[in-house]
C-alpha positions in Angstrom: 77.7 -9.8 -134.6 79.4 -13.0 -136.1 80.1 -13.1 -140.0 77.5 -15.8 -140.2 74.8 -13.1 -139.4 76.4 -10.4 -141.3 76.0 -12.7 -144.3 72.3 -13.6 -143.3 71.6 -10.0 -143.1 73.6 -8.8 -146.4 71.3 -11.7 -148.2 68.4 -10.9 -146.6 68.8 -7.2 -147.9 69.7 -8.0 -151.3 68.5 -11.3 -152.3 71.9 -12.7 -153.2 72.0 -16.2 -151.9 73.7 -16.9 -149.2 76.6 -18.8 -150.2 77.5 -16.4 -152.6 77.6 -13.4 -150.0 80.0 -15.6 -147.8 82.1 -16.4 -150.5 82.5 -12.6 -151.5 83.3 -11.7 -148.0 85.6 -14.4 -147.9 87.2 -13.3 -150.4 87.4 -9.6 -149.3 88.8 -10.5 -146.4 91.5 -12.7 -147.8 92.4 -9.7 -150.2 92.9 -7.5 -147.3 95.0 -10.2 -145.5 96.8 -10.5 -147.9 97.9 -6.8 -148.6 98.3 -6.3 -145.6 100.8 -9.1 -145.2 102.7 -7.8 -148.1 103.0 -4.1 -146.6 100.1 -2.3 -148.2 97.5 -0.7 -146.3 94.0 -0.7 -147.7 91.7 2.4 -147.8 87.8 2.3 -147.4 86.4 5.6 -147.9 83.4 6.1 -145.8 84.2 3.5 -143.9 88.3 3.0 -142.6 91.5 1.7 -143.4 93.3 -1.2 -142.5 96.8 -0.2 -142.1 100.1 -1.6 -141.1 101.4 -0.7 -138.0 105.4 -0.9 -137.1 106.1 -1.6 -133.6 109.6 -0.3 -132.3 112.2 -2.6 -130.4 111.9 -2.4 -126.6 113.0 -4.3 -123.5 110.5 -6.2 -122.0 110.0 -8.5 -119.2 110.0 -12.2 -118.7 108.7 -12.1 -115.1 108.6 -16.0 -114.6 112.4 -15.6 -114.9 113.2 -12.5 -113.8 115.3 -11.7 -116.9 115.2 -8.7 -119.2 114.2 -9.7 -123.0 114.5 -7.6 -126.3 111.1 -7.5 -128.1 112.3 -6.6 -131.7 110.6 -4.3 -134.1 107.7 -5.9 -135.6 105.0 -5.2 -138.1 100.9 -5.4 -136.8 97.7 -4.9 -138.8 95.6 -2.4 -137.3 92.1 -0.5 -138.4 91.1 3.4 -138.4 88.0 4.3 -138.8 86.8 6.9 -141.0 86.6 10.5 -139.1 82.7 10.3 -140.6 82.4 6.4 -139.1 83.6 7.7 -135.5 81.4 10.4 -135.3 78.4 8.4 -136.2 79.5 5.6 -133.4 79.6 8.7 -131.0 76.0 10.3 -132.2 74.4 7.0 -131.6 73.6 7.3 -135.7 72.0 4.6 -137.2 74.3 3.7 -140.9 71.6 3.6 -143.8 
């Protein structure tokens, strides 16, 4: 499913037009880039968060060159779903 047919499907189902629907989840996603960036995780009960995730340093490999590299510690958005969302996914539950 792309974002153009989640917005077909949100408009379809509540008669907002469509170019306000993208424009709304436009702007939710940019909210949750955006605190995400910043360090903050954001929490969607029901549904999941979208955390950050800190990656510890480590020695990779740069196998072209046959050299050892450091990877540093970095920062990486991630998602968990809700407990309630995984066990829906596993039923085979259809979401209301």
């Amino acid at each position: 499913m792309t974002k153009a047919d989640i917005v077909s499907e949100i408009s379809e189902k509540t008669g907002v037009e469509k170019v306000a629907v993208q424009r709304t989840i436009e702007e939710f996603m940019s909210s949750v880039k955006k605190s995400i960036s910043k360090g903050n995780n954001v929490y969607l009960r029901g549904f999941g968060s979208f955390i950050v995730k800190t990656r510890a340093e480590k020695t990779g490999r740069n196998i072209s060159q046959n050299k050892s590299i450091i990877i540093p510690a970095h920062n990486i958005p991630a998602f968990k779903p809700a407990k309630t969302f995984v066990e829906n996914v596993k039923k085979n539950v259809p979401v209301k």
